[in-house]
Each structure stands twice: as C-alpha cells, then as structure tokens.
ZAGU-143691 format. One record per atom (N, C-alpha, C): residue number from 1; residue in three letters; x, y, z. Coordinates in steps of 0.05 Angstrom, whole numbers, plus 5000, padded with zeros to 4 digits. Each point is the difference from the previous one (the first is absolute). Layout:
<nodes>
[node NUM 'ALA' [X Y Z]]
...
</nodes>
This chain:
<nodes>
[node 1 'UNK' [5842 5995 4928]]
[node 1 'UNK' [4983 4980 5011]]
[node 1 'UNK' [4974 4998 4983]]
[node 2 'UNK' [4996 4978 4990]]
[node 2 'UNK' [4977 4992 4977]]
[node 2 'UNK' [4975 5003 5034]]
[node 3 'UNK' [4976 5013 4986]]
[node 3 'UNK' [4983 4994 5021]]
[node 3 'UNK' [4982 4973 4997]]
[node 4 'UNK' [4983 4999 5020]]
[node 4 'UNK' [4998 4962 5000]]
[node 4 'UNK' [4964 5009 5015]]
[node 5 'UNK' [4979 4996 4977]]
[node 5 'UNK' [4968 4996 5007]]
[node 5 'UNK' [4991 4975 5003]]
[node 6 'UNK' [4980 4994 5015]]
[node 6 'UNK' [4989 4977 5000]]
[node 6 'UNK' [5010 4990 5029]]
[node 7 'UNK' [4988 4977 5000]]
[node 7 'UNK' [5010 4988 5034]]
[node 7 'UNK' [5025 4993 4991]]
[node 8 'UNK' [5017 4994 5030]]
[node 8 'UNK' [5026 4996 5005]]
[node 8 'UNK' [5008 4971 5000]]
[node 9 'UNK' [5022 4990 4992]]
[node 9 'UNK' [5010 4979 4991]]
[node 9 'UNK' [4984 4979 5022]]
[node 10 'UNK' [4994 4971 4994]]
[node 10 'UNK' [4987 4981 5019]]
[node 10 'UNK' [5018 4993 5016]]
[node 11 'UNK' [5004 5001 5016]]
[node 11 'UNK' [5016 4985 5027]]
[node 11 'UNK' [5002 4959 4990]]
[node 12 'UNK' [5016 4997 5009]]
[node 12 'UNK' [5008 4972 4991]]
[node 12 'UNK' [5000 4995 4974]]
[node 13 'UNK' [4999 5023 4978]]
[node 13 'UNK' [5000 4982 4972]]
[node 13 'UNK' [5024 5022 4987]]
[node 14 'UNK' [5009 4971 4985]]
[node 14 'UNK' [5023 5018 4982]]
[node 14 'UNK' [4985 5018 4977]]
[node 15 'UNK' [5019 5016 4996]]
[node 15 'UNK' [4984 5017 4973]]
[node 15 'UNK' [5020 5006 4984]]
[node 16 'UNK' [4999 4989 4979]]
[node 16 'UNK' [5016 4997 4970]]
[node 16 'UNK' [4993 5033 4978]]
[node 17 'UNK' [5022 5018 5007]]
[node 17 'UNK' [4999 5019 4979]]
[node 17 'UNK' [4986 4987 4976]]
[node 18 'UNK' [4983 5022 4997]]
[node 18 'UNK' [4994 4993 4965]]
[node 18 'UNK' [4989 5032 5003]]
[node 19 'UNK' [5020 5007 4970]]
[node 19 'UNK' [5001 5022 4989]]
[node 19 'UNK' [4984 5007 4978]]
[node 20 'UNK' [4978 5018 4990]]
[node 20 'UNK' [4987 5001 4989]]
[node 20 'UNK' [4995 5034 4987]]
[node 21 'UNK' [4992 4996 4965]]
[node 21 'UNK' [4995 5030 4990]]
[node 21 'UNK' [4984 5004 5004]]
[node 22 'UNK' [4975 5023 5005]]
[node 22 'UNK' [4973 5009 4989]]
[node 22 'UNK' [4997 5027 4990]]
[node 23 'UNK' [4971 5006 4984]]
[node 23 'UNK' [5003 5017 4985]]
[node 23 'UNK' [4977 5019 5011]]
[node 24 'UNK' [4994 5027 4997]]
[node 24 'UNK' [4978 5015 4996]]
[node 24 'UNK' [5006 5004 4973]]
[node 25 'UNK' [4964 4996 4988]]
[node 25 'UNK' [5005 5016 4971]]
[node 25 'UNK' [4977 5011 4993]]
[node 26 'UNK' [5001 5021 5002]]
[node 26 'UNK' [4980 5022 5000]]
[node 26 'UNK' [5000 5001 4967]]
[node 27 'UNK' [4966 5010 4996]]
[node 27 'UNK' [4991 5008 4966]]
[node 27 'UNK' [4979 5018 5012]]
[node 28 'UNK' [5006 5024 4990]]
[node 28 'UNK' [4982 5024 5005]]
[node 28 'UNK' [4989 4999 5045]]
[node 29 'UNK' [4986 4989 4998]]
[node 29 'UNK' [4981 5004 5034]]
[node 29 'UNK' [4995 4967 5014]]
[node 30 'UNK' [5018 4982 4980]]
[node 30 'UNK' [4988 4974 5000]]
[node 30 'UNK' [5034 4983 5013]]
[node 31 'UNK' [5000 4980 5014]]
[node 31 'UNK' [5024 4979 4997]]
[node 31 'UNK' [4992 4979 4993]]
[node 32 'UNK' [5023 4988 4988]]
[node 32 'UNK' [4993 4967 4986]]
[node 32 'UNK' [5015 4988 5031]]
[node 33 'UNK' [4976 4986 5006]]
[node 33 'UNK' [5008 4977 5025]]
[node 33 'UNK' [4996 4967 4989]]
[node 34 'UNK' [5009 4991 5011]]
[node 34 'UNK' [4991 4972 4994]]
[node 34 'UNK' [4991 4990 5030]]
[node 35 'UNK' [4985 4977 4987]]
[node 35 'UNK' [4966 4989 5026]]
[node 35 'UNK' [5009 4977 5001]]
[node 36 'UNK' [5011 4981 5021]]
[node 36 'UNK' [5010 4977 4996]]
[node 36 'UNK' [4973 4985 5018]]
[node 37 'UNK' [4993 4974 4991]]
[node 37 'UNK' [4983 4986 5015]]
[node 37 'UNK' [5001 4983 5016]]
[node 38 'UNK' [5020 4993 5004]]
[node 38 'UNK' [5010 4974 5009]]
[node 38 'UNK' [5035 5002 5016]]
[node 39 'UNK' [4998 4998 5020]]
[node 39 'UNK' [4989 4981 5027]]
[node 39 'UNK' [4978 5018 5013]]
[node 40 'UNK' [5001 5041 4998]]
[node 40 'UNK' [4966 4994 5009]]
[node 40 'UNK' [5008 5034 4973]]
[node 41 'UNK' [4971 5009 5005]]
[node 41 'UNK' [5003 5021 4978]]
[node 41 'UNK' [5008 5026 5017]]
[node 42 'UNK' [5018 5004 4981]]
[node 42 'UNK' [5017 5024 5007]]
[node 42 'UNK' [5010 5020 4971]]
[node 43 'UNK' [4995 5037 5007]]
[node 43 'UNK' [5005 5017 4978]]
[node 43 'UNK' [5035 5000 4998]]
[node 44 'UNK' [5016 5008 4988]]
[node 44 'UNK' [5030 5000 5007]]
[node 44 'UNK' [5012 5010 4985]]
[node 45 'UNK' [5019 5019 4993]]
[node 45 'UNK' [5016 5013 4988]]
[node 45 'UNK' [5013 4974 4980]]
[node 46 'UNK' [5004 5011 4972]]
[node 46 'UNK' [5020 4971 4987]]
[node 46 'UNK' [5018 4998 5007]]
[node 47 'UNK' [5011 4975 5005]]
[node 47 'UNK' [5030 4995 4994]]
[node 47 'UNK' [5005 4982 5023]]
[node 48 'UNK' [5020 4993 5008]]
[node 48 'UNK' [5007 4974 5012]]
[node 48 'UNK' [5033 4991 5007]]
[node 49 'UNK' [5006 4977 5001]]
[node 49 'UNK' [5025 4997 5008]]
[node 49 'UNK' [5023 4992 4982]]
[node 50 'UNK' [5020 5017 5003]]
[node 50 'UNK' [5022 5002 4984]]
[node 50 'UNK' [5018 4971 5002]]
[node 51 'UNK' [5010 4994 4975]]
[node 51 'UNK' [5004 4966 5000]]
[node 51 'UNK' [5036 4997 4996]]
[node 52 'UNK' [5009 4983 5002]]
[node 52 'UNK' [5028 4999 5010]]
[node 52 'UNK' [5013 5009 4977]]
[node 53 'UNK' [5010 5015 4987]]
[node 53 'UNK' [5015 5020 4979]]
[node 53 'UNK' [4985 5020 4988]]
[node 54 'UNK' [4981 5010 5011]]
[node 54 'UNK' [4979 5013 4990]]
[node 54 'UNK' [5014 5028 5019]]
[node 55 'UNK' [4999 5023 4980]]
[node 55 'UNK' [4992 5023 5018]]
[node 55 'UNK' [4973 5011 5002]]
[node 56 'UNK' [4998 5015 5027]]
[node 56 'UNK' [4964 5015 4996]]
[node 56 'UNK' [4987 5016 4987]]
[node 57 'UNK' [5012 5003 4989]]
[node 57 'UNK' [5003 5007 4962]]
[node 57 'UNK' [4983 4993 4987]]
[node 58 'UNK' [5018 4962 4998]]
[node 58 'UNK' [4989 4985 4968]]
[node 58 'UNK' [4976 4987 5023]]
[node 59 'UNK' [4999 4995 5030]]
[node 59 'UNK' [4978 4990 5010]]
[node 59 'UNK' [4979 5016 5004]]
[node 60 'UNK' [5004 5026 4990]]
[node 60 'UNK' [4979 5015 5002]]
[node 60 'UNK' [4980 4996 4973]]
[node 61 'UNK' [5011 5002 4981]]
[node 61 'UNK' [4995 4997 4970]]
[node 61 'UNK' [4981 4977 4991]]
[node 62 'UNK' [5021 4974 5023]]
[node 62 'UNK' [4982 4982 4990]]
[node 62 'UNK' [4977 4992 5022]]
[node 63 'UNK' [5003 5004 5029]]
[node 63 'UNK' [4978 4996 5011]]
[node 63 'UNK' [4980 5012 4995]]
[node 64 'UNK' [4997 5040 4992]]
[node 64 'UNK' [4979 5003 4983]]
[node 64 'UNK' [4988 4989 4988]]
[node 65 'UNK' [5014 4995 4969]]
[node 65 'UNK' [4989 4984 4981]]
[node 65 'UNK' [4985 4976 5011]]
[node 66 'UNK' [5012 4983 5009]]
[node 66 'UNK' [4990 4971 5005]]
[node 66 'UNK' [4974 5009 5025]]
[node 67 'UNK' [4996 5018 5023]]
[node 67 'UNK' [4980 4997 5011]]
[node 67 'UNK' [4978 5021 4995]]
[node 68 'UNK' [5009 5021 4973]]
[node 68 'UNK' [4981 5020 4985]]
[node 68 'UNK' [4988 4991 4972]]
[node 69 'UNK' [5021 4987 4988]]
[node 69 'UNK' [4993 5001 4972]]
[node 69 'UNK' [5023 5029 4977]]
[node 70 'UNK' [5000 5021 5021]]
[node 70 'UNK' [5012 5023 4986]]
[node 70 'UNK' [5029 5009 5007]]
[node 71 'UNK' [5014 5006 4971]]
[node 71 'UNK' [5026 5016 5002]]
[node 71 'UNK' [5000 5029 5011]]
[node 72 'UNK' [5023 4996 5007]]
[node 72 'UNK' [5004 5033 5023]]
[node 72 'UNK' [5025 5005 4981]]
[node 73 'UNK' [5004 5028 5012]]
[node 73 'UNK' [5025 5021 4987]]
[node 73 'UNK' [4999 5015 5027]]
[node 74 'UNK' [5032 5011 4993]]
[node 74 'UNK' [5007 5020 5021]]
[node 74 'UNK' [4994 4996 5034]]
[node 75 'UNK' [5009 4986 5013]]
[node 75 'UNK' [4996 4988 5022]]
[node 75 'UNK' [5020 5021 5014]]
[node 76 'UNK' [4989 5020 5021]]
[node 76 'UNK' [5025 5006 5024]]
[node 76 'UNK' [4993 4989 5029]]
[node 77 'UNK' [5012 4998 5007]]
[node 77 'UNK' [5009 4983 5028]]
[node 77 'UNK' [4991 5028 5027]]
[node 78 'UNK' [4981 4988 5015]]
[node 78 'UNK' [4986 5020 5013]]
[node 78 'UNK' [5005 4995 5026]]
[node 79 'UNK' [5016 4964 5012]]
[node 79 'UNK' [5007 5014 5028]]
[node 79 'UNK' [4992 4959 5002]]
[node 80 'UNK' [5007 4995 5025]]
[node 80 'UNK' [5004 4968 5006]]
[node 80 'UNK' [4981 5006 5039]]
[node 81 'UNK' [4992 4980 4996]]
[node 81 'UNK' [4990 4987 5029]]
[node 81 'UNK' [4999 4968 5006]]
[node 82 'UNK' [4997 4993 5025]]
[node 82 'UNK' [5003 4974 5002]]
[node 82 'UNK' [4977 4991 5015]]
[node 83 'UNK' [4998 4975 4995]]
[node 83 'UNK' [4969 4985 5012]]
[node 83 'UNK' [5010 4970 5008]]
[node 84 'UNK' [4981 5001 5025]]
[node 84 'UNK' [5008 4963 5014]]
[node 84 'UNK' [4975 4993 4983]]
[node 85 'UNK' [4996 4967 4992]]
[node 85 'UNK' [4974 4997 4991]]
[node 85 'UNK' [5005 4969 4995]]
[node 86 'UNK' [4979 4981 5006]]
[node 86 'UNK' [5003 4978 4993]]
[node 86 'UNK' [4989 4996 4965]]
[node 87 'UNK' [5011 4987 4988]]
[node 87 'UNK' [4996 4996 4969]]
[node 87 'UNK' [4986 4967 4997]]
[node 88 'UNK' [4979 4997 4991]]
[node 88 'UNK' [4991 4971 5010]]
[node 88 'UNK' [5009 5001 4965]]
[node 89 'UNK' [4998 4997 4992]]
[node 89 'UNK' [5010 4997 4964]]
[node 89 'UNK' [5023 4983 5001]]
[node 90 'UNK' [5018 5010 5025]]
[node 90 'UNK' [5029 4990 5000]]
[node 90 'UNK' [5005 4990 5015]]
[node 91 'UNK' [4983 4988 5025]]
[node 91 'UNK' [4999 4996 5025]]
[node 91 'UNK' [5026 5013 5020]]
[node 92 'UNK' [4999 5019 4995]]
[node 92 'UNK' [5014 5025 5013]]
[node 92 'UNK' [5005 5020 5020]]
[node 93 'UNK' [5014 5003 5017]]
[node 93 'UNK' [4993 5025 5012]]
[node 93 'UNK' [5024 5012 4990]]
[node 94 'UNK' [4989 5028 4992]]
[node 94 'UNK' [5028 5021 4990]]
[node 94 'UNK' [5000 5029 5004]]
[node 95 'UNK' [5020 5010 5002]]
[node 95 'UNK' [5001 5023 5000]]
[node 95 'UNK' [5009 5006 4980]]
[node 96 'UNK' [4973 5020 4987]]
[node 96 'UNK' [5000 5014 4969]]
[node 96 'UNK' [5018 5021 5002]]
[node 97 'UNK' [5017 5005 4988]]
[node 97 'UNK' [5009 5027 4989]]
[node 97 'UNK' [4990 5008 4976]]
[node 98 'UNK' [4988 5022 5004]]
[node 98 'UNK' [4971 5013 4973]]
[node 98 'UNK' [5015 5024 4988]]
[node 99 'UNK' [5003 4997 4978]]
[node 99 'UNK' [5017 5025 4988]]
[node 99 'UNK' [4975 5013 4980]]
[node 100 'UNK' [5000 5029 5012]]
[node 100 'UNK' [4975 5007 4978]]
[node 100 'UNK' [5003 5018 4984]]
[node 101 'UNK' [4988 4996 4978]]
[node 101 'UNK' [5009 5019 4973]]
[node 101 'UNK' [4973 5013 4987]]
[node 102 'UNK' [5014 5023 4986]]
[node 102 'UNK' [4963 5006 4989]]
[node 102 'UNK' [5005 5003 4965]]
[node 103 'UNK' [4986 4989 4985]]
[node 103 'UNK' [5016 4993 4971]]
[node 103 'UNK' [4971 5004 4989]]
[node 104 'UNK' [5000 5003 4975]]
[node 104 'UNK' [4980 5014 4982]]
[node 104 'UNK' [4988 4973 4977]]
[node 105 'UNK' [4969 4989 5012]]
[node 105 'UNK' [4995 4975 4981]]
[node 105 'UNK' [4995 5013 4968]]
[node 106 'UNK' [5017 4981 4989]]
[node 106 'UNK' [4998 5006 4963]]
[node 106 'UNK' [4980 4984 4986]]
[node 107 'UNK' [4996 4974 5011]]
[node 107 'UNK' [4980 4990 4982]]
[node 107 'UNK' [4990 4973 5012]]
[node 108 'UNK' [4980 4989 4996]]
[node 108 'UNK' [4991 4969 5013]]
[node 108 'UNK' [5014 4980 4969]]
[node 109 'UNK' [5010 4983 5003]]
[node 109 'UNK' [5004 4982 4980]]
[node 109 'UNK' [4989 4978 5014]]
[node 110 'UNK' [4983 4996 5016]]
[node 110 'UNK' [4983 4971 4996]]
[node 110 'UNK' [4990 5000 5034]]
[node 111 'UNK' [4983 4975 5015]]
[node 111 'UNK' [4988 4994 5013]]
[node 111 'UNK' [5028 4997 5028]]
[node 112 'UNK' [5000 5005 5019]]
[node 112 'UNK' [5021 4992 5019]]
[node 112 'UNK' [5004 4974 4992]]
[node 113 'UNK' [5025 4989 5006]]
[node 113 'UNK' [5016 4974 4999]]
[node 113 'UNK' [4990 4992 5028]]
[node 114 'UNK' [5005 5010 5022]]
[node 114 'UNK' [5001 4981 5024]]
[node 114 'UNK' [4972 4995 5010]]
[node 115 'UNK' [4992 4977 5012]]
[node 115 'UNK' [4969 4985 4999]]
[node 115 'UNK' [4997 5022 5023]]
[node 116 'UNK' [4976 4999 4999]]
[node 116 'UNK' [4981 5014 5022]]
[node 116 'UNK' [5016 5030 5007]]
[node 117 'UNK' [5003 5016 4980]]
[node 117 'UNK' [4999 5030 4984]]
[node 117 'UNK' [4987 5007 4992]]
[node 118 'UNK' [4994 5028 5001]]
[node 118 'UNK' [4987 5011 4986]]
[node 118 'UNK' [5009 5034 4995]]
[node 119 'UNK' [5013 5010 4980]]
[node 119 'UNK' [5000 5030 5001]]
[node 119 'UNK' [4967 5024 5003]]
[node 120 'UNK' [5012 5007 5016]]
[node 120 'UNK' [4974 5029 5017]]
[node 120 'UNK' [5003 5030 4995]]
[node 121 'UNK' [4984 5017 4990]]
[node 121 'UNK' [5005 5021 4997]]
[node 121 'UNK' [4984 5016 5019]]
[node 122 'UNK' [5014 5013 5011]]
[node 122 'UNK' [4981 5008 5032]]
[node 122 'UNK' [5004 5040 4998]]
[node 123 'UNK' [4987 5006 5020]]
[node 123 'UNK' [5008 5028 5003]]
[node 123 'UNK' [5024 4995 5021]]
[node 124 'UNK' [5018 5027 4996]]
[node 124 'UNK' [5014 5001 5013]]
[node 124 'UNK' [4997 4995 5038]]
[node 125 'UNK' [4981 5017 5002]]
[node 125 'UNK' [5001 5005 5027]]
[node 125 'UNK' [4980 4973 5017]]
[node 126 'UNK' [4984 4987 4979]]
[node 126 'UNK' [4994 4971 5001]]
[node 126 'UNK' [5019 4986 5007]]
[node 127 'UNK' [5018 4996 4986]]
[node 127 'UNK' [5025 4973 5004]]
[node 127 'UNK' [5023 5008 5021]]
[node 128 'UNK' [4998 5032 5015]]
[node 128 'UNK' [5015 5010 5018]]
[node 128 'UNK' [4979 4984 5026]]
[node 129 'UNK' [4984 4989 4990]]
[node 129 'UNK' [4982 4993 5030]]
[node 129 'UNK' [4998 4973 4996]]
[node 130 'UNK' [4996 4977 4975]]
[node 130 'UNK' [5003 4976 4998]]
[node 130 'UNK' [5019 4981 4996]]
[node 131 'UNK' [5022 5013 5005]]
[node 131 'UNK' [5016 4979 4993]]
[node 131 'UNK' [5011 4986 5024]]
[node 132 'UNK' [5003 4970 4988]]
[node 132 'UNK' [5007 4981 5028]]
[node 132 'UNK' [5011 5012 5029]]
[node 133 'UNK' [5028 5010 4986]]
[node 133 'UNK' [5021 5000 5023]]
[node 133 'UNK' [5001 5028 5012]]
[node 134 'UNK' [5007 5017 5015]]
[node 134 'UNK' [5003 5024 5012]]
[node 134 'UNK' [5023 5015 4989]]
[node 135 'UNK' [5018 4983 4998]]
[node 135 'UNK' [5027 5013 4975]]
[node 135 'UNK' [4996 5011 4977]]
[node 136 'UNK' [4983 4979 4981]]
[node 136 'UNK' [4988 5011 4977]]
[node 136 'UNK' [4993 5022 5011]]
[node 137 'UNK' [4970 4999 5010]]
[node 137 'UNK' [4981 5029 4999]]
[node 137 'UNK' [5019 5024 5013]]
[node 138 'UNK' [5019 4997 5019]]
[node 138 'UNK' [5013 5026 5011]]
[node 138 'UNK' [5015 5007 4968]]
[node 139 'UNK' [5018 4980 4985]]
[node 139 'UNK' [5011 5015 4967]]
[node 139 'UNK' [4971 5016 4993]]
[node 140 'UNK' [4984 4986 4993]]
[node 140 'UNK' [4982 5017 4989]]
[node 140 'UNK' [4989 5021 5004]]
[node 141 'UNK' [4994 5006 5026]]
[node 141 'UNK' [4992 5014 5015]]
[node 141 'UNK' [5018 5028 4993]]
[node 142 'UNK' [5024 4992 5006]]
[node 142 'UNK' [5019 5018 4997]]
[node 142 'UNK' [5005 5024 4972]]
[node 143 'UNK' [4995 4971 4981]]
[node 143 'UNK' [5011 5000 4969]]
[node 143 'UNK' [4967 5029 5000]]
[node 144 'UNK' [4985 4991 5006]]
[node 144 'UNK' [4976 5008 4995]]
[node 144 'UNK' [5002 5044 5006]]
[node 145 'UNK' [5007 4993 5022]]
[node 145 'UNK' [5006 5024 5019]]
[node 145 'UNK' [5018 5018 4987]]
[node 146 'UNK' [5009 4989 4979]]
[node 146 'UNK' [5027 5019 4990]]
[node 146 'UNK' [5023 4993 5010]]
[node 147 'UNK' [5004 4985 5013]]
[node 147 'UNK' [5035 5005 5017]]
[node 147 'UNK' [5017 4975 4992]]
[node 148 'UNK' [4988 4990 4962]]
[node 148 'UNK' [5011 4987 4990]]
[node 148 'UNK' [5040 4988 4995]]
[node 149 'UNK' [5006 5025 5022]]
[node 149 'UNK' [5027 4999 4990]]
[node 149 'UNK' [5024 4979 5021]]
[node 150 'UNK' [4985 5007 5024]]
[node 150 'UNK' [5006 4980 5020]]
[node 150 'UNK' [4986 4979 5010]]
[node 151 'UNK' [5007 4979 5015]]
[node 151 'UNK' [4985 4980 5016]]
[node 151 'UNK' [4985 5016 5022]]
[node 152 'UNK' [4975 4984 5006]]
[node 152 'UNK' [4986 5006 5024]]
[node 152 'UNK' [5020 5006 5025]]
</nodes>
C-alpha cells in the first residue's frame, strides 16, 4: 500500500491519475530544490509528470533538467507516495502518484527551461521544513535521518 499525505480526495470531483518522478539531490549539507512562482510561490523537490511513453526514468532526467537547469547521474528509487491536489496549470484535480529518487547533481548546463523556475541550493534540514507538500518533506526528512533505504 503506497502511503497517501496531504488532504483526502475532494468529494464530488473526479481525480485523474497523474503519475509523477521527483528527485532529492544532495551536494555535501546542501539540496538543489527548485522555487516555482507561479500560481503562488512554492519550494519543491524537481521533477514532475511522467508523459505518455516516458518511463520515470527518462521523466526524471528531463523534468530535472528543464525545471533546474542541471544534469543528474545515478538516480535510485527511494519509495512512492500519493497526493489528492488540484493543479490549476491544468485545470485539474488529480491524484499524484510521486515516485521519489535520490540521484547525484553533475552539472548546471544553463538557466531552468520552465517559466517561473528557479534552481535553490538550500541546507538540508532547511528544505526538510520548506518544501510545498508534506510528501516531499516526510522523503526528506527521512533521506536526511539516514533511513535512506526505505520509504517513510
């Protein structure tokens, strides 16, 4: 049973799976987060939703890139949770499936691609307390604690 943070599905609205990778990527005491501004500002783990032939893999790879700016290496898969959440981007209500991985950033090759991004380099135990959603911060929290090997 995937565990499920955040409030519980809305009563009267459908909610459309959308499945999604994200990353922790720790450098020395620091994580690279990305700061999105828009629809309101929010800290957030990279990565995003996996697209119809895509595995969470190659959507990991590239949602990084496109909402960091930077290439990752060595990505392991640290454990999945699920979130109700309305998406105004998509005029949406969905239930996220969050697959989280913790992968090692190699390099920035340029400015984020997606508008109103920004890559963040935070302390660890900083971005265990700012990030948007409660899913994120419990990975982190966790990743942080040592007990990197399993899900919360």
């Amino acid at each position: 049973m995937i565990k499920r943070y955040g409030t519980p599905p809305r009563r009267g609205k459908a909610h459309t799976l959308r499945r999604g990778a994200y990353a922790i990527l720790p450098r020395g005491g620091d994580l690279l987060v990305t700061f999105q501004s828009t629809p309101f500002e929010e800290f957030q783990l990279p990565g995003g939703g996996v697209d119809p032939g895509e595995s969470p893999l190659q959507a990991l790879h590239r949602e990084v890139y496109e909402e960091t700016g930077w290439r990752i290496a060595a990505p392991r898969r640290l454990g999945a949770f699920r979130r109700f959440t309305f998406m105004p981007e998509y005029d949406l209500w969905a239930e996220k499936l969050c697959e989280i991985f913790v992968a090692r950033p190699v390099r920035p090759l340029g400015p984020p691609l997606e508008p109103d991004h920004s890559a963040v380099w935070m302390e660890v135990g900083d971005a265990a307390g700012l990030l948007g959603n409660s899913g994120d911060r419990a990975f982190v929290t966790h990743y942080v604690n040592g007990h990197s090997r399993s899900a919360p």
